[in-house]
N, C-alpha and C positions, 0 to 999 in steps of 0.2 A: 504494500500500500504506500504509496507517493505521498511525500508530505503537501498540506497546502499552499497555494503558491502565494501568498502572505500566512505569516503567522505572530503569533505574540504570545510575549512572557511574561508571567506576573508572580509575584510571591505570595504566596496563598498561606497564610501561618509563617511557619520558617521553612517551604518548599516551594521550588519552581514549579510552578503548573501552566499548562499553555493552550493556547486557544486558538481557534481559525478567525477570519477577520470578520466574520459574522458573531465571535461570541460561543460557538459551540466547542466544548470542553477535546482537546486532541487524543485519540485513543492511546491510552498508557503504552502499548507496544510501540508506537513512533516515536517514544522520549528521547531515546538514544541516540537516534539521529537526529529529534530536533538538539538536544543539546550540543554535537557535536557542529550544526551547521548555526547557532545563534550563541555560539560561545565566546564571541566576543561584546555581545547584547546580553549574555548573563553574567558575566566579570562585571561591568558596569553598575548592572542592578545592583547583582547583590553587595556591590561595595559601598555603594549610595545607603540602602539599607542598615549595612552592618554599622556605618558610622552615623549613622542615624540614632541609631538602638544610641553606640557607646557614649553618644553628645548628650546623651538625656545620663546616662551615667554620670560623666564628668561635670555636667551644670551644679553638682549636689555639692562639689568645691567651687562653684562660680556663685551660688545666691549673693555677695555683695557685690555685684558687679550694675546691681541698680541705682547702688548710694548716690545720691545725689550730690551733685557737685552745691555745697553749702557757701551762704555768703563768712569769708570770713573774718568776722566784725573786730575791731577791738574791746576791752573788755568794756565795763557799764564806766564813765566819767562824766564827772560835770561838763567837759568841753565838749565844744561839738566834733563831732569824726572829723580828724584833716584829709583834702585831699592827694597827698601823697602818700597815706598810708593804706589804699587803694591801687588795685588794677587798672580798675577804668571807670570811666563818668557812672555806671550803672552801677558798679558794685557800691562803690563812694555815696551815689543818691540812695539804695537801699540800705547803707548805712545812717545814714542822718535821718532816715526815715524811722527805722528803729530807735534812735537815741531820740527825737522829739516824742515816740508811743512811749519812750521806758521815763523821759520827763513827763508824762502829763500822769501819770502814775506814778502812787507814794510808792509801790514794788510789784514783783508778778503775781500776778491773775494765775495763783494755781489750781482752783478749778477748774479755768480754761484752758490753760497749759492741759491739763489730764486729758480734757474731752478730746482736745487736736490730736493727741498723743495714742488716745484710743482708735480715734480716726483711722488715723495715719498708718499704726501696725496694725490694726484691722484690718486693714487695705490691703495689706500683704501676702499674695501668695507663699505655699510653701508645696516643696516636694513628698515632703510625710508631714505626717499629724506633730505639729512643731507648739505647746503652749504657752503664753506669755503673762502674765502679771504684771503689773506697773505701781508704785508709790513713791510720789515725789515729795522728797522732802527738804523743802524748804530749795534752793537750786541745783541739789542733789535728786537725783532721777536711780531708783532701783528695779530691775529687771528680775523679775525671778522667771526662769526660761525653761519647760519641759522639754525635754529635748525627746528625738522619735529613738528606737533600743538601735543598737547595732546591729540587729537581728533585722529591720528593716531596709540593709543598703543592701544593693545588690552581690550576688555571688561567684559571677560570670561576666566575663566579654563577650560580645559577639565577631566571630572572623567569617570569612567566606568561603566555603569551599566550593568549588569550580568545578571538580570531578561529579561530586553527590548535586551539584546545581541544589545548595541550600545552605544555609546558616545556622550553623553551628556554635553552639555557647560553650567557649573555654572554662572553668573554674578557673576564678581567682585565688590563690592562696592568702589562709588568713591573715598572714601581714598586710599584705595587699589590702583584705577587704578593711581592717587596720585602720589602716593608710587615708583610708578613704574617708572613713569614719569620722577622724580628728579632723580631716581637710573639711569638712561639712561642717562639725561642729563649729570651727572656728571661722566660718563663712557666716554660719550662720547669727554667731556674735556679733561678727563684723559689721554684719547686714543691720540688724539692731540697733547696734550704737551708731551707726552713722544716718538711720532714717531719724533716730532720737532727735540728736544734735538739730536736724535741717530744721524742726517744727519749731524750735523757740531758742531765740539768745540768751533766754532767762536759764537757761538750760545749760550749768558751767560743769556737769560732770554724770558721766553715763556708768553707773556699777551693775554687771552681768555676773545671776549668779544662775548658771546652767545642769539641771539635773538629767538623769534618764533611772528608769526603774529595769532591774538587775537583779540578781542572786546574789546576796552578801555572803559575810560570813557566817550566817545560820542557815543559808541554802534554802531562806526565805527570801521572794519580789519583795525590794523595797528600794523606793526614792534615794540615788546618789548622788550627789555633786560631784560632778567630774571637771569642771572648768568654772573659773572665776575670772573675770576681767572689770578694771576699772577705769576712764582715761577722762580727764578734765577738757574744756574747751582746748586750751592753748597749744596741748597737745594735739585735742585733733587738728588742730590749722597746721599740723607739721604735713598732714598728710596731703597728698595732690590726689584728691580726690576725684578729680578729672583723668587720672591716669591709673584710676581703681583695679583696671583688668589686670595689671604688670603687679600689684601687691599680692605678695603671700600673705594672707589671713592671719595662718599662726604666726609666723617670724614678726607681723605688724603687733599682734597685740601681744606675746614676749617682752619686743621692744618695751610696752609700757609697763611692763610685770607682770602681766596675767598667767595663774597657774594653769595650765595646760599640760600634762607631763601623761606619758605613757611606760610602763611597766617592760619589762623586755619583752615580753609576747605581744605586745603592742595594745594590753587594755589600758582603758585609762584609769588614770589614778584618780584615788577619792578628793576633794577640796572640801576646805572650810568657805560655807556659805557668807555672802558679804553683809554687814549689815550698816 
């Protein structure tokens, strides 16, 4: 039986399956041949595919790659913002624009700081079930962060195999998935403290205290602190925030002291929650 004189190939699950140009499914005895004559239109696919799959992997180390590029104000003073300690006319105007809203008030609106702030990380997607708490006190801002288990990241990559015309899920070894782990966590802080910051100047310091529930030491699920991070305004204004994608998440929040530490098998370690 002659193959048809157009055909087409689609990934149906994680297998090539093919079809004639009317749509009607191609008799499984022809595969062989059709792969052999569309085998340079199956490499294609499935590599489209495969890094498809692994980009949704790797995003799970990218969540702060949203952060907003923040105006970076000097701190509250009687003077008004100069304009040399500005970038450009815009950032300068929403400076003095702030410093006239933080004079016409005796201090912040932290009611309304909270609501924005709910807002704001409400607005938030995430990859897993990720939950946040907020209590600001006084222009201290604390995070208490449920983080999703590690049991959540994925196990596998996906590669392509050419021969089998389908895709194939490598195991990742547990350092690997490890690896992955901490890279999310600490994305995920990242992401946090820097949506914090954009919402209000009243806002001079973001403390993240990040749990996930585990098996302790009684081989009982319970709530652990595994990461802690704290970083003041001034520090954030170190960061180029505009150039967020080229930042390591962990190495960034180190930098400012954030415990983040893993075990030699690559779990993480318990922290003292911030208060």
């Amino acid at each position: 039986m002659p193959l048809p004189d157009r055909l087409e190939a689609m990934l149906d699950g994680d297998a090539i399956r093919f079809a004639d140009d009317r749509g009607s499914p191609l008799d499984p005895a022809l595969y062989p041949v059709a792969r052999r004559a569309m085998k340079a239109e199956i490499a294609e696919l499935l590599a489209q595919h495969a890094a498809a799959r692994n980009a949704q992997i790797d995003a799970l180390t990218a969540q702060h790659h949203d952060v907003p590029a923040v105006l970076r104000a000097a701190p509250p003073a009687a003077a008004k913002p100069p304009r040399e300690a500005y970038a450009s006319d815009q950032a300068h105007i929403e400076a003095v624009m702030l410093w006239r809203a933080a004079a016409a008030n005796t201090g912040p609106a932290t009611a309304g700081i909270e609501e924005k702030l709910l807002a704001a990380l409400g607005d938030l997607q995430f990859a897993h079930e990720t939950n946040v708490a907020l209590e600001l006190r006084g222009d201290r801002l604390l995070l208490d962060v449920g983080l999703p288990a590690i049991e959540a990241m994925p196990t596998s990559r996906w590669v392509a195999n050419i021969g089998y015309a389908a895709l194939i899920a490598r195991p990742m070894p547990p350092r690997e998935i490890a690896a992955l782990y901490m890279g999310h966590v600490a994305s995920l802080i990242l992401r946090l403290i820097g949506h914090s910051f954009s919402v209000s100047s009243d806002i001079r310091s973001v403390a993240v205290s990040a749990h996930t529930q585990r098996c302790g030491s009684t081989g009982q699920l319970a709530d652990e602190y595994v990461a802690v991070a704290e970083i003041d305004r001034d520090g954030w204004n170190q960061v180029d925030c505009a150039n967020i994608r080229a930042i390591d998440p962990a190495e960034l929040l180190r930098r400012f002291g954030a415990r983040l530490e893993a075990d030699p098998r690559g779990k993480l370690k318990v922290q003292q929650r911030l208060d």
